[in-house]
N, C-alpha and C positions, 0 to 999 in steps of 0.2 A: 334474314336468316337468324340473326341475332334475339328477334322477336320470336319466332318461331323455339326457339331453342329455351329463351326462359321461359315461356309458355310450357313448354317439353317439363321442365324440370319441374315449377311447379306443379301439378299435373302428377308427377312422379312423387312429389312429397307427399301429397297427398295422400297419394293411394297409399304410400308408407304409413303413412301416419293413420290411416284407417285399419292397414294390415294390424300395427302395433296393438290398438284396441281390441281387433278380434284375438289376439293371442292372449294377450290379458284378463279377457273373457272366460275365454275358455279355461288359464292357470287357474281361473278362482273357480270354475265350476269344477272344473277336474277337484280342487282342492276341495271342495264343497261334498263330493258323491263318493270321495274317499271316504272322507269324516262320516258319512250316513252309512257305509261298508262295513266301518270300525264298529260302529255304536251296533246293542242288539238287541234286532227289530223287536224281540218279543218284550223287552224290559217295558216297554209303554202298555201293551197288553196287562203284564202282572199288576203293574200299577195301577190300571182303569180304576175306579170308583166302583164297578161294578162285579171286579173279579171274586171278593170275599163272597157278597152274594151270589155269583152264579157256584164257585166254589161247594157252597153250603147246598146248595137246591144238588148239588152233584152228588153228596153223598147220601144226600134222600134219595135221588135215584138208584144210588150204587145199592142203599138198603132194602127197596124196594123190588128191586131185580134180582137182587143177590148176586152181582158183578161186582162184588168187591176187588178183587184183583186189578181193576179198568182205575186207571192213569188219568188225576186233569189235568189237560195241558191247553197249551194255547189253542190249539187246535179247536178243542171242542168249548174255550170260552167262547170262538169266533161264531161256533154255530149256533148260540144262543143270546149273543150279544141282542139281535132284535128283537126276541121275544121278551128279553129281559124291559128294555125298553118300552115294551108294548104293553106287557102283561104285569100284574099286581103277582106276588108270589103265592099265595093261592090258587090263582087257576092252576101254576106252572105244577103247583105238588100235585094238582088236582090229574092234572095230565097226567105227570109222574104217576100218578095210582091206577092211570086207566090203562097204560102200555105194559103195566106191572100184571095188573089183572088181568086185561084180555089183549096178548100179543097178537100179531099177524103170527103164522106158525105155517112151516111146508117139512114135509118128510122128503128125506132125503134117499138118495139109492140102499142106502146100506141100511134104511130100516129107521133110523135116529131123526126124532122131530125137532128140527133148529127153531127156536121161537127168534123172532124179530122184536127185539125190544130194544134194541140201542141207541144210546144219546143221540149220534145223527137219523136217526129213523124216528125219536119224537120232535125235532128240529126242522125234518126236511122241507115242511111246508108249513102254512098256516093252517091250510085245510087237514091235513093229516093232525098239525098240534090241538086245535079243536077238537077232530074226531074221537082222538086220544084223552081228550077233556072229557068228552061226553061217555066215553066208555067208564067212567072210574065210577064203581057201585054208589049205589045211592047212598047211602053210610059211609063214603069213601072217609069222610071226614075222621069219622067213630073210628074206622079199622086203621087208619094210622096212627091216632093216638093209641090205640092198642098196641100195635103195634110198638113206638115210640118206647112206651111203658114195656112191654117187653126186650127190647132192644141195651134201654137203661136196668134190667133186672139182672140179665147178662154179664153185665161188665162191673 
């Protein structure tokens, strides 16, 4: 019985001693997913390498559409992050010029034509952000710096 009973016990250490680790586990990850709660998420976003330049290609879009009022936010860094990556910034103005020039467009009941031209609608896809490429006038290049130049006469 005697055998049996310190068998018993260690046995029981054991499992103590295993419990204790899983508790300790978990204090740090608990500790760990608080600390990621605190911190904010978007501060890595602003920081990317890439956010000045997606920034910039935004307000050619904002000019180009004439949605100046329209906010960059993280949001819509996220929805260009892969094109950013994909694409040289020429195609992306080039896009830019083509969603500018010939939107998707439907009338609505009360009469009024909503054009589709927004940042997530030249992002949705690749195949839409091509098409969007391909629509921008063949002089796309010429009418933005016209553009440009009229933009900087303005101000």
């Amino acid at each position: 019985m005697s055998d049996e009973l310190s068998e018993l016990q260690a046995h029981l250490q054991a499992a103590s001693d295993e419990i204790a680790g899983h508790v300790e586990t978990i204090r740090r990850q608990s500790g760990v997913i608080g600390k990621l709660r605190r911190e904010d998420p978007e501060k890595k976003l602003r920081e990317h390498a890439d956010w000045h330049r997606g920034h910039t290609l935004f307000k050619t879009w904002q000019r180009a559409t004439g949605r100046t009022r329209t906010r960059w936010t993280t949001e819509r860094f996220r929805a260009c992050m892969p094109y950013l990556a994909e694409y040289e910034d020429e195609l992306i103005v080039r896009a830019i010029t083509g969603i500018a020039y010939d939107p998707f467009t439907t009338r609505q009941k009360n009469g009024l034509e909503e054009k589709h031209d927004g940042w997530h609608t030249l992002f949705k896809s690749t195949d839409s952000f091509e098409r969007f490429a391909n629509k921008a006038p063949l002089n796309w290049h010429d009418t933005l710096e016209a553009h440009a130049e009229e933009v900087a006469a303005k101000s």
